[in-house]
N, C-alpha and C positions, 0 to 999 in steps of 0.2 A: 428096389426102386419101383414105383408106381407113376404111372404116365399119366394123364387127364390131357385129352387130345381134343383140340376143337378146330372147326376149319376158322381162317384168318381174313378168307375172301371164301364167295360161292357165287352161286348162279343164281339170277333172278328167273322169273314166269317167262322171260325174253331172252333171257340166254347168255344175259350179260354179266362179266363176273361185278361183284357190288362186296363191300368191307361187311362182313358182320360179327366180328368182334373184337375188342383192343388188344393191345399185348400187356402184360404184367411184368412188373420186374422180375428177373431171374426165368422167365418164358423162353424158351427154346424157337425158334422161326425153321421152320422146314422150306425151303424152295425149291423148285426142277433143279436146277442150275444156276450158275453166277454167274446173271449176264446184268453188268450194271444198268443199263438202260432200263432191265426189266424188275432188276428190285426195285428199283427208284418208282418206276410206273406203281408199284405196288405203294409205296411210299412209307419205307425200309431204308435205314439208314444204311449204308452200305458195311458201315463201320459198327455196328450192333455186335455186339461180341459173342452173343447166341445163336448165330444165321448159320443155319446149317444147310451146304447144295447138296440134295442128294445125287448129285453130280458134277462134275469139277467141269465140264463144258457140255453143251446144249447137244443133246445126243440124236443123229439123224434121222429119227423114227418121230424126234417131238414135233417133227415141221409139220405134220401130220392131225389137224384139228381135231380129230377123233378118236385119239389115242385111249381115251378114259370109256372109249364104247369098244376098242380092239382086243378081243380077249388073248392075241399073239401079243401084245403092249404091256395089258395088264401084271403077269407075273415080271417082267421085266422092269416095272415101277416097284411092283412091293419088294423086288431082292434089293433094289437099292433104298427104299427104306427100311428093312432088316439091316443092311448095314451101318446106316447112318446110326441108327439107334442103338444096336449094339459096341459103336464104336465108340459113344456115349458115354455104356452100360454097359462093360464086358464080361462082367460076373453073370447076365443075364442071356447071356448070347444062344444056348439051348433052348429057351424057352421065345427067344425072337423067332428061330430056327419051324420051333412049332407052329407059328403062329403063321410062318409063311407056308408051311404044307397046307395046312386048313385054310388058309386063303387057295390058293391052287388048286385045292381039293373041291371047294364050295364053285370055285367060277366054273371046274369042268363039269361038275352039277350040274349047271344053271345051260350050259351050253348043248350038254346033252339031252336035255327037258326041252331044251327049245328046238330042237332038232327033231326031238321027237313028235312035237306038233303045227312046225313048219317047214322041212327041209321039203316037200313039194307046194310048197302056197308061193305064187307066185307074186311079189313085194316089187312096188318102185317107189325108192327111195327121194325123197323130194328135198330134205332136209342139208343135204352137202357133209355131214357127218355122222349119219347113224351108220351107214355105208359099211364100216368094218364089221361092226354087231350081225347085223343083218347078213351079209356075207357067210358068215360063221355059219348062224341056224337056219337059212336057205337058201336049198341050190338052186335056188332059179329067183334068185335077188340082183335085181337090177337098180343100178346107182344112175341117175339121172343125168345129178351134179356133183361135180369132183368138189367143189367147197361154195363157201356160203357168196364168196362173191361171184361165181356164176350165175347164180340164179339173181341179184341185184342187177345182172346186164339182158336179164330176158326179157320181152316185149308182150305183151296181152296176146299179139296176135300167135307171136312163137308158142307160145303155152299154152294157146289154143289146141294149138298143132297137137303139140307134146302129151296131153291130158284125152283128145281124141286118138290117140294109137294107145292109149294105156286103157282105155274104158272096153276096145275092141279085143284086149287079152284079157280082160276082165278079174285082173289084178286089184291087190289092195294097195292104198297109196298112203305112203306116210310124210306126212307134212308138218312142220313146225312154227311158233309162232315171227317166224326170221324173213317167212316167204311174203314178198311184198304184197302190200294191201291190194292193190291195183289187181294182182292174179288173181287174190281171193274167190271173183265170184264164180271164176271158170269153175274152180274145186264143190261149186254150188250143186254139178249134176254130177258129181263122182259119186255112185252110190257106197260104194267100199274104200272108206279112209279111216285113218291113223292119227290123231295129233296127236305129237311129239312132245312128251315135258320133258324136264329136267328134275334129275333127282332132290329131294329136299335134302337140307342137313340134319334133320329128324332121323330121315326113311334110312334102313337096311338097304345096303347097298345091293345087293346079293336078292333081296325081295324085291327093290325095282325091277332090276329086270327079267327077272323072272315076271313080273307082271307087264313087260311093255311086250314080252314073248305074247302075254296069255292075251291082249290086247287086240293084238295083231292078228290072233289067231280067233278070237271071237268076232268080229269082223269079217272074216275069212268065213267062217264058220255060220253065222246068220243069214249068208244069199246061196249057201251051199249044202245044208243040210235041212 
């Protein structure tokens, strides 16, 4: 059996998820889990006879908006789509098997590359979910904001604050298009920053971020070398 896999929903340049493509009759639907509230949101019959959860309830690590940047997350999502698919496809279940080593194998790639050209570059995270990632490839990554509606309750003058004790460690700062306009211009004399995208459904997953490392680190690299 042969898959042709597309995403259903993705991210916009803002960060919001948005539809980008239909389903077909006889299409399989992949979700986190089965929480009616949130197929529906999707706008998923619940009753679809192809809806497959890659897990039967909402498992306590998803509350977690950053899940898809935590690379302790990451193989924990693909064994449970190895499963799901293989329970599908059982004649195929070796060759799922494979495909999750070489996932595993690729992210600890990408984790030790990024370690190797930022575990002392010291990062403050603006964004409320790159937090995990950055964690990972440096020890001296500092999270700002625990999620995105923190940073919605901060005030010009707070972030004044906030963005002058980050300039005097002379850290690089990464920021996304979520942080409100209003902050904007403070981030005007930050000489060392980061915006934050989101992967496209083109890109390699595996090459993003390998290049949001390489990013972060030419940044770093341009006021220090």
């Amino acid at each position: 059996m042969y898959w042709n896999v597309h995403p259903f929903y993705f991210w916009n340049d803002e960060g919001n998820l948005v539809k980008v493509s239909k389903v077909s009759k006889g299409d399989y639907i992949f979700v986190p889990y089965r929480e009616l509230k949130e197929i529906k949101r999707l706008g998923i019959s619940p009753k679809y006879e192809r809806l497959v959860s890659i897990y039967e309830n909402k498992p306590s690590k998803l509350e977690n908006s950053c899940y898809f940047l935590d690379p302790s997350m990451l193989p924990f999502i693909a064994l449970g789509v190895m499963r799901s698919l293989s329970a599908i496809d059982p004649s195929h279940y070796p060759y799922y098997q494979r495909r999750l080593a070489e996932f595993q194998t690729r992210l600890d790639s990408v984790v030790r590359v990024g370690r190797q050209l930022l575990w002392n570059v010291e990062i403050f995270d603006l964004t409320g979910f790159s937090g995990c990632w950055l964690r990972a490839v440096s020890g001296r990554s500092k999270q700002i904001f625990k999620a995105k509606h923190e940073i919605d309750g901060v005030t010009p003058e707070e972030f004044d604050e906030i963005i002058s004790q980050i300039k005097s460690n002379k850290g690089v700062v990464v920021y996304s298009s979520n942080l409100p306009k209003n902050l904007l211009p403070t981030l005007e004399g930050v000489p060392l920053k980061v915006k934050f995208a989101y992967p496209t459904k083109e890109e390699d997953f595996f090459v993003y971020l390998y290049e949001f490392n390489l990013s972060i680190w030419n940044a770093y690299r341009s006021a220090n070398f």
